[in-house]
C-alpha positions in Angstrom: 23.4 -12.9 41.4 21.4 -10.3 39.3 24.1 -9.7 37.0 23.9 -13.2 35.7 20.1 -13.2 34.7 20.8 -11.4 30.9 23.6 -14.3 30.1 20.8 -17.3 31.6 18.8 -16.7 27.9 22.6 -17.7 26.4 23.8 -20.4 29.2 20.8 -22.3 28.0 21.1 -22.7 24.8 20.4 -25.8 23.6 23.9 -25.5 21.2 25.8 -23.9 24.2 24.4 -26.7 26.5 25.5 -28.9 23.5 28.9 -27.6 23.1 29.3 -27.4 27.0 28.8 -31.0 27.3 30.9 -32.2 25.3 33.8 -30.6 26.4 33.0 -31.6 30.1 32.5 -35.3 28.6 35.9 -35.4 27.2 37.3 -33.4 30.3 36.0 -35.9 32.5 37.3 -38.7 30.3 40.6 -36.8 30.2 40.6 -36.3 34.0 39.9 -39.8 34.7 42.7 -41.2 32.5 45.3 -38.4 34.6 43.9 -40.6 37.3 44.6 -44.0 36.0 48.0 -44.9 37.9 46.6 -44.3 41.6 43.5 -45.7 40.6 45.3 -49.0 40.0 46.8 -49.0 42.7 43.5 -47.7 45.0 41.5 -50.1 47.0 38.3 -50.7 45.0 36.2 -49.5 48.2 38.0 -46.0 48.2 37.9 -45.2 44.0 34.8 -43.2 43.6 36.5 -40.4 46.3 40.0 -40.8 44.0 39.6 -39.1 41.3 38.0 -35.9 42.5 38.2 -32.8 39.9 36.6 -35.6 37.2 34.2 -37.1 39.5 33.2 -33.0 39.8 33.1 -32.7 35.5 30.9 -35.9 35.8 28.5 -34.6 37.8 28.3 -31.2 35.5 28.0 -33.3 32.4 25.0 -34.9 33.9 23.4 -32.0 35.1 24.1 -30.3 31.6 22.5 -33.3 30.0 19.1 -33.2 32.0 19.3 -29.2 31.0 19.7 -30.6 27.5 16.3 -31.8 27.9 14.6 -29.6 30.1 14.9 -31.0 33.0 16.8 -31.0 36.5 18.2 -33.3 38.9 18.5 -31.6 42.2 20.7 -33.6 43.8 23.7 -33.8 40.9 23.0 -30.2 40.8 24.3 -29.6 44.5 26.8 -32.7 44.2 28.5 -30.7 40.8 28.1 -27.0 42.5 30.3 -28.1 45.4 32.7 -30.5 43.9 32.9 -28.0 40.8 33.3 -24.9 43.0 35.7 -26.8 45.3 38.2 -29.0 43.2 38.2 -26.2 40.6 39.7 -23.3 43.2 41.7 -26.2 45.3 43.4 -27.7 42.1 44.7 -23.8 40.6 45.8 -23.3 44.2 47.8 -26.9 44.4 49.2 -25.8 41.1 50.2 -22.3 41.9 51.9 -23.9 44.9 53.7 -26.5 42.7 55.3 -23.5 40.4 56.0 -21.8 43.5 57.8 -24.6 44.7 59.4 -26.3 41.8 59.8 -22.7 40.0 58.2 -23.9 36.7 55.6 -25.6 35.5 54.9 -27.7 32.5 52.2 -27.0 30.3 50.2 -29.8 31.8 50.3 -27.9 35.1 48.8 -24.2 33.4 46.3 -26.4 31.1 45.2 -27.4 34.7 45.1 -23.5 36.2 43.2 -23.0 33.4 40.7 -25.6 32.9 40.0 -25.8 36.9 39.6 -22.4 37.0 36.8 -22.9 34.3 35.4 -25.7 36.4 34.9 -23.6 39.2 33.2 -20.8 36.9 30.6 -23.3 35.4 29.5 -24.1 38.8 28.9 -20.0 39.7 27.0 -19.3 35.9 24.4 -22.1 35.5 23.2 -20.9 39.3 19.8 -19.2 38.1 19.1 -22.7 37.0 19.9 -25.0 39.9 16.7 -26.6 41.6 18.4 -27.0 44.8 16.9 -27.5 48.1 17.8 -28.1 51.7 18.2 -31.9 51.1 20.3 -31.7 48.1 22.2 -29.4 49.8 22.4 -31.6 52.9 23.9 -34.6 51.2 26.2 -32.8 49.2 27.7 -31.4 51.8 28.2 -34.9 53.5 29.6 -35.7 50.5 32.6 -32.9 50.3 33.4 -33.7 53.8 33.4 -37.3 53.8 35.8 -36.8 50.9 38.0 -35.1 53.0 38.2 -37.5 55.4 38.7 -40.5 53.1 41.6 -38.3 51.6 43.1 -37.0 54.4 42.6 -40.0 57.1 42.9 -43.3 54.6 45.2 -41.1 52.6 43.5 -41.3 49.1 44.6 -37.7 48.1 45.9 -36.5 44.7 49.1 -37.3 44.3 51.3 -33.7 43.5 54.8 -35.0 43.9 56.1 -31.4 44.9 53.7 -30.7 47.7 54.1 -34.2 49.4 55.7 -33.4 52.7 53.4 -30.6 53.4 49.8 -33.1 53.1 49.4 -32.3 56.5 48.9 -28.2 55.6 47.0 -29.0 52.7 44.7 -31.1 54.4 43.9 -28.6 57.1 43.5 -25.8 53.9 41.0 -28.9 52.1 38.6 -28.8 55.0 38.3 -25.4 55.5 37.6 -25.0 51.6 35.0 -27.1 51.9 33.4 -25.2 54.6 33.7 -21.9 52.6 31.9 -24.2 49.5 29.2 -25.2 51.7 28.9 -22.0 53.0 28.7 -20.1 49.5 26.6 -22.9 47.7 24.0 -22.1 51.0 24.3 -18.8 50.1 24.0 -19.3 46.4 21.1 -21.8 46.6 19.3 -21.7 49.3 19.0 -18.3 50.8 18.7 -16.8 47.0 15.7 -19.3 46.7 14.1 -17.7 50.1 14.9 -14.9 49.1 13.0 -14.9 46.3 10.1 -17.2 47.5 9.3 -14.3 50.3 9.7 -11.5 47.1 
């Protein structure tokens, strides 16, 4: 990731950071209203695996807000690389799917292309700057699977009305996404801080 150190200077900028957050803030507040009608609806146990692309924004805002001050928090770095990298590629690939099947999409569903594509973006820049170690790794990646498996098994997915009779194919392409994160956040993370430890 050598091509990202000259932009690192820029990505931390306290008014970048600034400006960053707040448009995470009210994307996560956004995301969480899109939300609203399963979540009322959504056992009270299973809510904080509903809402998964905003949950994902939540988790950046946080982190951007320790950067805002210096600082770093390991663990919401790891949980926002994977659930960014994740829920950012897996929600332009539900909505490509959607145009493909309804042939055409409201502008809801390209605002969504275009802001989960960003998502998933963020979580690649700001990667000179993650603290990450092998336990923050570790329970992120419990995380992103156990996600899985409350959407998949208890059926907690998000709801695209389109692509409803093929959940069964989209939860088979879920996991292995979230083997390919956990395999490129490893790479990203920890075997670029080996790396450089042993340089």
């Amino acid at each position: 990731m050598k091509f990202l150190q000259p932009f690192v200077y820029y990505l931390m900028d306290k008014r970048f950071l600034l400006v960053l957050f707040i448009i995470n803030l009210f994307g996560t507040i956004y995301g969480f209203i899109w939300y609203e009608s399963q979540l009322a609806t959504t056992r009270l146990i299973f809510i904080p695996f509903v809402p998964d692309s905003p949950t994902a924004s939540l988790f950046f805002t946080i982190v951007l807000a320790f950067f805002l001050f210096n600082r770093n928090a390991p663990y919401i770095e790891a949980l926002a690389f994977m659930s960014l990298f994740k829920y950012g590629i897996w929600a332009v690939v539900m909505n490509i799917l959607t145009l493909i099947s309804a042939g055409s999409l409201g502008w809801q569903g390209y605002m969504l292309i275009a802001s989960h594509g960003a998502m998933a973006v963020q979580a690649l820049l700001y990667i000179p700057n993650y603290r990450i170690e092998l336990r923050h790794f570790a329970v992120a990646a419990i995380w992103i699977l156990h996600n899985d498996i409350i959407d998949y098994v208890y059926e907690m997915m998000p709801v695209y009305a389109q692509l409803t009779v093929h959940m069964k194919e989209i939860g088979y392409f879920t996991f292995w996404l979230s083997i390919i994160t956990i395999f490129v956040t490893y790479i990203c993370t920890i075997k670029r801080n080996n790396a450089t430890q042993l340089n």
